[in-house]
C-alpha positions in Angstrom: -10.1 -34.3 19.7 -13.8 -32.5 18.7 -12.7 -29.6 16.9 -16.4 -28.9 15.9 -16.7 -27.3 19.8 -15.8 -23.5 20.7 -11.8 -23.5 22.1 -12.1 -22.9 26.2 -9.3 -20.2 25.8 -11.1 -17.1 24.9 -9.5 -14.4 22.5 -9.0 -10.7 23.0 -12.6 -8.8 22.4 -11.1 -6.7 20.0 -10.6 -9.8 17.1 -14.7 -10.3 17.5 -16.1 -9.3 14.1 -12.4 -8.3 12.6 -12.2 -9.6 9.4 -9.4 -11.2 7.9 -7.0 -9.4 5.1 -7.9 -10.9 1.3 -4.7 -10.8 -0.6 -5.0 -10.4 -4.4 -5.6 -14.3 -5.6 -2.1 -15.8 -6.2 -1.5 -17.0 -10.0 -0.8 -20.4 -8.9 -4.0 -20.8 -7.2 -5.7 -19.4 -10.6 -3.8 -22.1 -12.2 -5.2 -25.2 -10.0 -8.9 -23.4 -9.9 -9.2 -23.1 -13.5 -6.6 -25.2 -15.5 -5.5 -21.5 -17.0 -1.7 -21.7 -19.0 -1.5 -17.9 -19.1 -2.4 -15.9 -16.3 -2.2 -12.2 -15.9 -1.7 -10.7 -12.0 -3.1 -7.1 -12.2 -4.5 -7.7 -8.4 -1.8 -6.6 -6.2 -0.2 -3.6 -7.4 3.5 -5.7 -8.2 5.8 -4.3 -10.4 5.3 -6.0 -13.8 9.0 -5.1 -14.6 10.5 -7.0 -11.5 13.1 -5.5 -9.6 16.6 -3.7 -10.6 19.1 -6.7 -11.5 21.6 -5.1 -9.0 18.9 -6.5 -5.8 19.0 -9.9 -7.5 23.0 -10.1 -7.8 23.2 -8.8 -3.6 20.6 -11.7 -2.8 22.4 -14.1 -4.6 25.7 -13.2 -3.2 23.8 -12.7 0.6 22.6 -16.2 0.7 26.4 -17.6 1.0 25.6 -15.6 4.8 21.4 -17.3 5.1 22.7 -19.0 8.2 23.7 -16.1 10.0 21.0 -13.7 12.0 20.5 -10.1 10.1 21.6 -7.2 12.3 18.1 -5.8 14.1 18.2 -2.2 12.8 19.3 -3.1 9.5 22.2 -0.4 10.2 23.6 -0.1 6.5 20.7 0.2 5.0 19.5 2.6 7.6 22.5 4.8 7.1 22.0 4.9 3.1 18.7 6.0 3.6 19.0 8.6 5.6 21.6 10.1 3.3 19.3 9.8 0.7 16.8 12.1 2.6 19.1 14.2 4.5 17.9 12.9 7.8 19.9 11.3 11.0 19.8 7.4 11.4 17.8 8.0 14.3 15.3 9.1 12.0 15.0 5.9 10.1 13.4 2.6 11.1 13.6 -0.5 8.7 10.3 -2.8 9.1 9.3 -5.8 7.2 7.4 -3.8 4.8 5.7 -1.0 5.6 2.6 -3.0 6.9 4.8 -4.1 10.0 5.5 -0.3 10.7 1.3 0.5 10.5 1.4 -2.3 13.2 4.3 -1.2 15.3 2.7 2.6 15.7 -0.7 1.8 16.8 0.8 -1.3 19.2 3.2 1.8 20.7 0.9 4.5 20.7 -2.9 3.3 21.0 -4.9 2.1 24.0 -8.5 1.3 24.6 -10.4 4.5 24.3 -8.2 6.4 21.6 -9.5 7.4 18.2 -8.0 7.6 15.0 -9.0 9.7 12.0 -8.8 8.2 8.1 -10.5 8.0 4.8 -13.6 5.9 4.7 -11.7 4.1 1.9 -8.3 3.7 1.8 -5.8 0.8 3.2 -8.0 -1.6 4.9 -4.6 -2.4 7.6 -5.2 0.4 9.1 -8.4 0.4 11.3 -7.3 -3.5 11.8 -4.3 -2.5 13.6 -6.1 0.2 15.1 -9.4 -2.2 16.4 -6.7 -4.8 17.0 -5.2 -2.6 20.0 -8.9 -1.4 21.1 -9.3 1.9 19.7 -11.9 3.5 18.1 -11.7 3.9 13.8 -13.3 7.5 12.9 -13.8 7.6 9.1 -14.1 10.7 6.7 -15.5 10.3 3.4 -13.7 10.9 -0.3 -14.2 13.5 -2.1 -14.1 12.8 -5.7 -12.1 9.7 -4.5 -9.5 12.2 -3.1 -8.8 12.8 1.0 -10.9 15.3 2.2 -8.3 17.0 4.5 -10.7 20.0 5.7 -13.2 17.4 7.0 -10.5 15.7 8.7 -9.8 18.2 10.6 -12.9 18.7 11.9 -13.1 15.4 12.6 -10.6 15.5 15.3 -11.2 15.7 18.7 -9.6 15.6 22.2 -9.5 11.8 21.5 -8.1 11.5 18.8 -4.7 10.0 18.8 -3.6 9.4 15.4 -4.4 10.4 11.5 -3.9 8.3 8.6 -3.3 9.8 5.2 -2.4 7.3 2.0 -0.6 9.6 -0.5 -1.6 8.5 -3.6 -4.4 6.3 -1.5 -4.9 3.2 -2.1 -7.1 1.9 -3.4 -8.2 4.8 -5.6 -4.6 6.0 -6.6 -5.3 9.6 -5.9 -3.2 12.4 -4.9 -3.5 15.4 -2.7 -2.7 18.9 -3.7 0.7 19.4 -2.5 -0.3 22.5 -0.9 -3.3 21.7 1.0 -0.9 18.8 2.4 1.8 21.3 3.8 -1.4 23.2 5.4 -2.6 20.1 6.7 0.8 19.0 8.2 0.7 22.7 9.6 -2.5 22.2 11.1 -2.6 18.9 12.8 -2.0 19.4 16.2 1.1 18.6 18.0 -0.3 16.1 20.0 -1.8 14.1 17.3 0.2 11.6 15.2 -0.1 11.9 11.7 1.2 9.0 9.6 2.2 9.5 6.0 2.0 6.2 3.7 3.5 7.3 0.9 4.3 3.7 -0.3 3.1 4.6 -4.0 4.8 8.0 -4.1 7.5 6.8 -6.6 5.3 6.5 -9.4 3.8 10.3 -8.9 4.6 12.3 -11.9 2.8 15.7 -10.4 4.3 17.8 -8.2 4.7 16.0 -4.7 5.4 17.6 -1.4 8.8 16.8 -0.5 7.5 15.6 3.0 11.0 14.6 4.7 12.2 18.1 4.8 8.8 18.7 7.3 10.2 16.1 10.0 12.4 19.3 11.6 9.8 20.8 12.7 7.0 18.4 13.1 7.9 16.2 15.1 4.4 14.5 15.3 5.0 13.5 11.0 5.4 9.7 10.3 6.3 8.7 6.6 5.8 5.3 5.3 7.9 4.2 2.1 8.2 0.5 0.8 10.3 -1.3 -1.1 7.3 -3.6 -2.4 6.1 -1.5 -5.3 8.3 0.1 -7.6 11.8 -1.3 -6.3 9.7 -4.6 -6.8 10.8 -6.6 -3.8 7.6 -7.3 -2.5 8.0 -10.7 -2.0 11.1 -9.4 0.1 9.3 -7.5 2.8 11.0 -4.5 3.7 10.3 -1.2 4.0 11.2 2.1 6.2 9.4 4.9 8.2 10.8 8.1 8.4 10.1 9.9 11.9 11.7 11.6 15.0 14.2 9.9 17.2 12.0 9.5 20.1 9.0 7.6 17.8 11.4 5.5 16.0 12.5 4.1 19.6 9.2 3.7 21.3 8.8 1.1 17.5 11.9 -0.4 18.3 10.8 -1.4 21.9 7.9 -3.5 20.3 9.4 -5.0 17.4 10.7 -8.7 16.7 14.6 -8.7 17.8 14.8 -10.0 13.4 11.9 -8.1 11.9 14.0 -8.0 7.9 16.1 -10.7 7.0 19.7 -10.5 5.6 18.7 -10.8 1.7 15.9 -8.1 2.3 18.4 -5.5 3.6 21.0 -6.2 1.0 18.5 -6.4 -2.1 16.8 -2.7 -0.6 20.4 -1.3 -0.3 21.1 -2.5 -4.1 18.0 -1.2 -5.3 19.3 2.5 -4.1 21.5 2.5 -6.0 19.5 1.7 -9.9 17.6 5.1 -10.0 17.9 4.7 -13.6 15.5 1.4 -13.1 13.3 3.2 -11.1 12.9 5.9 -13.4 12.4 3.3 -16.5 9.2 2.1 -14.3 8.0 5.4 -13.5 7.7 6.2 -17.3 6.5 3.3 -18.2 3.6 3.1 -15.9 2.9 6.5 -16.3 2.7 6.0 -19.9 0.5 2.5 -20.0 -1.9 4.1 -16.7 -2.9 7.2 -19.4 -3.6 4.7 -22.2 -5.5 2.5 -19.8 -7.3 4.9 -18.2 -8.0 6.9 -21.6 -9.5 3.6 -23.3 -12.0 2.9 -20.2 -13.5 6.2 -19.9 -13.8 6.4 -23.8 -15.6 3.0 -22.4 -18.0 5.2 -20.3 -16.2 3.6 -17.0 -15.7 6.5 -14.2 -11.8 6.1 -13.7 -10.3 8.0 -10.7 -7.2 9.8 -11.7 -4.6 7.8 -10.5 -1.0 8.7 -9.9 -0.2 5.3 -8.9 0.4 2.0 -10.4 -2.8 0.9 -10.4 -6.6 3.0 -11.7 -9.8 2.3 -9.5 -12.9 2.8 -12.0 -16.5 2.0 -11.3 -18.6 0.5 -13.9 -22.1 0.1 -14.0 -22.3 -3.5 -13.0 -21.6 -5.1 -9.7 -17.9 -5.5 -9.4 -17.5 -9.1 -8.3 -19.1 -9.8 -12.0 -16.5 -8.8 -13.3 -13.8 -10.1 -11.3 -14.8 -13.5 -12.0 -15.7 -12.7 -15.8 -11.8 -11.7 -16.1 -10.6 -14.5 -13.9 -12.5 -17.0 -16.0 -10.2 -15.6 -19.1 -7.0 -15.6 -16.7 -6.8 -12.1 -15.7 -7.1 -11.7 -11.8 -8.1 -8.0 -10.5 -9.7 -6.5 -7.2 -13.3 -5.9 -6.7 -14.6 -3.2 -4.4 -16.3 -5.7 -2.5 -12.4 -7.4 -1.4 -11.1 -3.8 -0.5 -13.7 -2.5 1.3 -14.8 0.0 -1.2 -17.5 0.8 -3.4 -19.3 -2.7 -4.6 -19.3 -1.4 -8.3 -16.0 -0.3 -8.3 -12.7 -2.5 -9.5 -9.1 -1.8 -9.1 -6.5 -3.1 -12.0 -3.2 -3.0 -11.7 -0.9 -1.7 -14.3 0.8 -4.5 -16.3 3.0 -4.9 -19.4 2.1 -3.0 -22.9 1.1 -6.2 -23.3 -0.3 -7.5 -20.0 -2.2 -4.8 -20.5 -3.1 -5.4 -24.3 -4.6 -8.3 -23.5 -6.9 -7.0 -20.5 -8.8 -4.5 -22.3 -9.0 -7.4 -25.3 -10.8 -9.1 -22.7 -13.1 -6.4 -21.3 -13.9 -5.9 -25.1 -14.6 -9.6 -25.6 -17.2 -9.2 -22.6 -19.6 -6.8 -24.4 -22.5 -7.4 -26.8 -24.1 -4.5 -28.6 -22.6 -1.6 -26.0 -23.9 -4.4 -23.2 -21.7 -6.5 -20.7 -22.4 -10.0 -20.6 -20.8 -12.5 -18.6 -19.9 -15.5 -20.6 
């Protein structure tokens, strides 16, 4: 077989120039790459505490039933959820993370022709998904690294389909006034789906808009939550969309029959129930992202004010030079260049006390005289 000549069978138009996601580098590829013992993961937003002990107990007890098909809709944990929210079952869809459910609206609800309105920067899987299905990505700059709701407005148009809003976004971490959220939730037209990814919103420690109690009367609302970041079952996938009745069905007609496995369900129903964890990691975080933050603008970096579990900051020097500068000492980040954002900007994850004791070590180590110099 000559595999060096172009396949016969063409592919959809749409995947012509769509680039492929970049994960944050996994530690054990760090490991064979550079022979590195200790390696630090402040790339992908993980939960540097794990997950509640109660999730790891269900999965373990679960796996006696690993031979047996999950039920589709994940009905238990549906029904816990919306309990938790005050919502009807209807109103909750379990997906395998909250990246399946990005996937699952714009497969229902965009066609060739159809635009959608988001950030410039913000989750790059969302004008995939979109391009993916033939529409047409309409982006609005940051302001101050923050969503520019006014000018997303005005960006819409009697094409536009669907609106994206990442609350804090990632990957700068920033938040939206609560208020000019409700106004923009009041404004969006009826006829124009907005989608709320509010996979970060556990760590906020502002005041958030409580967006659940909106789905009543806006029917058009969409809100993303995940158990990936501070419930730490990322490696899990599972996550859940909060939405009306009638959206939740159109999802479930496109869907795989199995799209969360049996230990995924279980370990996101345990996890419910340890608030108390899930408190200990919001303080923690919130504590360790001030001192971060604090030490790199005393730095003279220009750190976005995060309410996430992760800061963006922008440095002087192109960003990939420090991503590899760090990796080289075991410490893998994200550059702006892998997230589609600004080229001299970096995004670190939160760590450990200590993770994080030893990356700002490290970012000492790599100055001379006030100057950075890659070793």
């Amino acid at each position: 077989m000559n595999l060096t000549t172009q396949h016969p069978v063409s592919m959809r138009p749409q995947l012509h120039g769509l680039g492929v996601y970049a994960p944050g580098m996994p530690i054990e590829e760090v490991a064979r790459r550079y022979g590195i013992s200790r390696i630090i993961k402040l790339a992908s937003n993980e939960n540097p505490r794990g997950c509640s002990t109660r999730a790891t107990e269900a999965v373990v007890r679960e796996m006696q039933r690993a031979s047996l098909y999950p039920e589709a809709l994940g009905p238990e944990l549906r029904a816990k959820i919306a309990a938790r929210e005050q919502l009807s079952e209807e109103q909750v869809l379990i997906g395998n993370g909250s990246d399946e459910l990005i996937r699952l609206l714009t497969r229902a609800y965009i066609e060739p022709g159809d635009e959608v309105v988001m950030a410039d920067i913000t989750f790059p899987r969302y004008p995939t998904n979109v391009r993916i299905e033939g529409g047409t990505v309409r982006t609005v700059p940051l302001k101050n690294g923050v969503h520019n709701l006014a000018a997303m407005l005005e960006c819409m148009g009697s094409r536009t389909k669907m609106v994206f809003v990442c609350n804090p976004n990632n990957p700068t971490g920033t938040v939206v006034d609560h208020h000019q959220l409700l106004e923009f939730i009041q404004a969006v037209p009826e006829n124009i789906m907005l989608v709320l990814d509010e996979a970060y919103i556990e760590y906020v420690t502002e005041e958030v808009l409580e967006s659940a109690r909106l789905l009543q009367n806006h029917p058009n609302l969409v809100i993303l939550r995940t158990f990936s970041k501070i419930y730490g079952l990322a490696g899990l996938r599972i996550g859940y969309g909060l939405m009306h009745p009638d959206i939740a069905g159109a999802l479930v007609r496109v869907k795989d029959a199995f799209n969360t496995s049996r230990v995924a369900q279980v370990a996101a129903f345990a996890a419910l129930d340890d608030q108390a964890f899930v408190q200990a990691c919001r303080l923690e975080n919130a504590q360790e992202r001030e001192r971060v933050s604090r030490i790199l603008l005393d730095k003279g970096w220009d750190v976005y004010p995060s309410q996430a579990n992760f800061v963006m900051a922008k440095v002087q020097e192109d960003g990939m030079k420090w991503f590899q500068a760090l990796l080289s000492k075991g410490i893998v980040i994200r550059a702006g260049q892998q997230l589609e954002a600004d080229p001299q900007t970096l995004r670190i994850t939160i760590g450990t006390p200590e993770e994080n004791d030893f990356l700002l070590e490290s970012i000492n180590s790599l100055y001379q005289d006030g100057t950075f110099q890659l070793s």
